[in-house]
C-alpha positions as CSV (number, residue, x, y, z in Angstrom):
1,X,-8.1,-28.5,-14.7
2,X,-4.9,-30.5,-13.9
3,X,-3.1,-31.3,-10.3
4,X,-1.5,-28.1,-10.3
5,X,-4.4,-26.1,-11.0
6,X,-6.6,-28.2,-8.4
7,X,-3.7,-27.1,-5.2
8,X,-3.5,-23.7,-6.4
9,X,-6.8,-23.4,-6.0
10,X,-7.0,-25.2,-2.5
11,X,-3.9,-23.0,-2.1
12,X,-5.7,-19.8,-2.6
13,X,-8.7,-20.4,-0.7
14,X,-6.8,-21.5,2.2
15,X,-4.6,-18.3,2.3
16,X,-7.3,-15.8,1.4
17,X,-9.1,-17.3,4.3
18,X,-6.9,-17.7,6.8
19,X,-4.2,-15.4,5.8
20,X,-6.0,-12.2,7.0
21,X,-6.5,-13.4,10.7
22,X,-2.9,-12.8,11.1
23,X,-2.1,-16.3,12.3
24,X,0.8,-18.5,11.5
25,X,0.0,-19.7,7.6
26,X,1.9,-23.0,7.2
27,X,2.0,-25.4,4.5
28,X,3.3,-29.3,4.5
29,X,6.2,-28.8,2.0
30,X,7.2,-25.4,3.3
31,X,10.0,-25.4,5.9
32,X,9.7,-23.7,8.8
33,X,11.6,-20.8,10.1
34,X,12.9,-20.4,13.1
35,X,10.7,-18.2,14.4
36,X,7.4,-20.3,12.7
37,X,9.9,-23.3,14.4
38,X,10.1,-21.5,18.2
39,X,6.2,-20.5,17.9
40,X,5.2,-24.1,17.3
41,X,7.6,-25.6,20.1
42,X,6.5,-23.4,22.7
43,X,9.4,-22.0,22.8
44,X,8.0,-19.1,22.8
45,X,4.7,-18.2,24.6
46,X,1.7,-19.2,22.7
47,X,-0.3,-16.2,21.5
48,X,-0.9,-16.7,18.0
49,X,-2.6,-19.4,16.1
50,X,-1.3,-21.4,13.5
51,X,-2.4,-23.7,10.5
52,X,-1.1,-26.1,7.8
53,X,-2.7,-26.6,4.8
54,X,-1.7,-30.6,3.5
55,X,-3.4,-31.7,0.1
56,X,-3.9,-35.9,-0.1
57,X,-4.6,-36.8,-3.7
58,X,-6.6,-40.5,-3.5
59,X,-8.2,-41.2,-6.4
60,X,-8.0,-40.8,-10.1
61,X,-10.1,-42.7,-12.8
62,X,-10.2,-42.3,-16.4
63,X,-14.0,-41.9,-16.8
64,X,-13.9,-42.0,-21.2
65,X,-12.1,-43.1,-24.2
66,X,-10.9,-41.9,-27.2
67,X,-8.2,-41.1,-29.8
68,X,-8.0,-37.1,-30.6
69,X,-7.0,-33.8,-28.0
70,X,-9.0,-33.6,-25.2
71,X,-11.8,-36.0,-25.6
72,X,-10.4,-38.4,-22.9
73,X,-11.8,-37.0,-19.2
74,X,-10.3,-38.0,-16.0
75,X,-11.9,-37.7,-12.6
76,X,-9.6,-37.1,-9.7
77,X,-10.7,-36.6,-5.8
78,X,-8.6,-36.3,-2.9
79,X,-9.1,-34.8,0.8
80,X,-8.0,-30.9,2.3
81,X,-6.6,-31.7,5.8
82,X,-6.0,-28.5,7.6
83,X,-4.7,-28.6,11.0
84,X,-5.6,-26.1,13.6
85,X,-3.7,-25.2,16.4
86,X,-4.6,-22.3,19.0
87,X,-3.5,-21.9,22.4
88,X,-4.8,-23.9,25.0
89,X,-7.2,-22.2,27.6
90,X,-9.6,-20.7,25.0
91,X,-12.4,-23.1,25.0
92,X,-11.6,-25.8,22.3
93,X,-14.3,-25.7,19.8
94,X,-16.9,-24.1,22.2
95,X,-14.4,-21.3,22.0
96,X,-12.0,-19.7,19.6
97,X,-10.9,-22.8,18.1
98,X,-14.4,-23.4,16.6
99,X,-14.5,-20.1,15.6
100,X,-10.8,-20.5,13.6
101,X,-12.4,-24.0,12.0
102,X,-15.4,-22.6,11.0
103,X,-14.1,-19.9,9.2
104,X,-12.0,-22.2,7.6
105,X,-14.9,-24.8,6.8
106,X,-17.1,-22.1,5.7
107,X,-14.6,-21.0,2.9
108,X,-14.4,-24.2,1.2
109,X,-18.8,-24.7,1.6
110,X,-19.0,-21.5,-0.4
111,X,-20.7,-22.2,-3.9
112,X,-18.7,-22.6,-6.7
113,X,-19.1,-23.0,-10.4
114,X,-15.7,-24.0,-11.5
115,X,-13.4,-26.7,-10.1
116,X,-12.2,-28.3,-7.9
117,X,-15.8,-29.1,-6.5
118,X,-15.2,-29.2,-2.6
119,X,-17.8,-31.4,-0.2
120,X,-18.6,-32.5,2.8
121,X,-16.6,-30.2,5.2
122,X,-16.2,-30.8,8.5
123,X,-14.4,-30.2,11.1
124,X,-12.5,-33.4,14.0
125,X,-11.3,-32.0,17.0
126,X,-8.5,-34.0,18.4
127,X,-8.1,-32.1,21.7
128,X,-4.6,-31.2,23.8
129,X,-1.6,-31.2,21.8
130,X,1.1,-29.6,24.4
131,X,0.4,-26.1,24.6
132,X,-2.4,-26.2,22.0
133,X,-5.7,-27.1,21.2
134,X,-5.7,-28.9,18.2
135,X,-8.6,-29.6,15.2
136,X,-8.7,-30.6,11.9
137,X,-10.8,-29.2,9.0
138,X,-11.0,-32.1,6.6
139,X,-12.5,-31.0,3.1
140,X,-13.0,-33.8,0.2
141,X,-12.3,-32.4,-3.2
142,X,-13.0,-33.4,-7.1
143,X,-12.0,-32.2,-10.6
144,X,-11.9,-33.6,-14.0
145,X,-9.3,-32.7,-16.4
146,X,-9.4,-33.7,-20.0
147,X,-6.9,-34.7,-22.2
């Protein structure tokens, strides 16, 4: 598995998961529309909620050596930040914002044989944002790739 394989997957999970809620999907290096841009400003009433996926490669060691195709391996890790936003006035995480973050955490704490190898989900509230409520699902990832 390389880097792109690695956030396609995150990709994948993330949209499968939150996609069918009908919320906002939203990714870091995706411009906004206008209407995704007047939603998130509160230019607009708040009804809906929204997410952005953001992918934070850290580390990357070369974990064996050699000379011919594919005998080298690499071990990469990184961290899934997902922020969470729902309207304010619906309980923080004793309401439905814990129930938005949980679904979220609960897809990437689902058993998997191939990589990326995701750990230690959690979810860090951060509390009033303007009209929202925000939180943030922070996943920690791995994969090795050979070369």
């Amino acid at each position: 598995m390389n880097i792109m394989q690695a956030h396609a997957a995150i990709s994948r999970i993330y949209n499968d998961t939150w996609g069918p809620t009908g919320h906002l999907v939203l990714y870091e290096d995706v411009p906004l529309t206008p209407a995704q841009q007047a939603v998130i400003s509160g230019s607009v009433t708040p009804t809906k909620s929204w997410a952005r996926l953001s992918i934070k490669d850290n580390l990357r060691s070369q974990a064996t050596i050699g000379n011919s195709p594919d005998c080298r391996r690499f071990e990469a890790q990184g961290v899934i930040l997902i922020e969470v936003y729902t309207p304010s006035g619906m309980g923080g995480l004793a309401g439905y914002a814990g129930t938005m973050c949980t679904l979220l955490q609960s897809a990437f704490e689902t058993p998997n044989i191939a990589d990326p190898w995701f750990r230690n989900a959690r979810i860090n509230p951060v509390g009033l944002d303007r009209f929202w409520y925000h939180a943030n699902v922070v996943v920690e990832f791995s994969y090795a790739e050979a070369r």
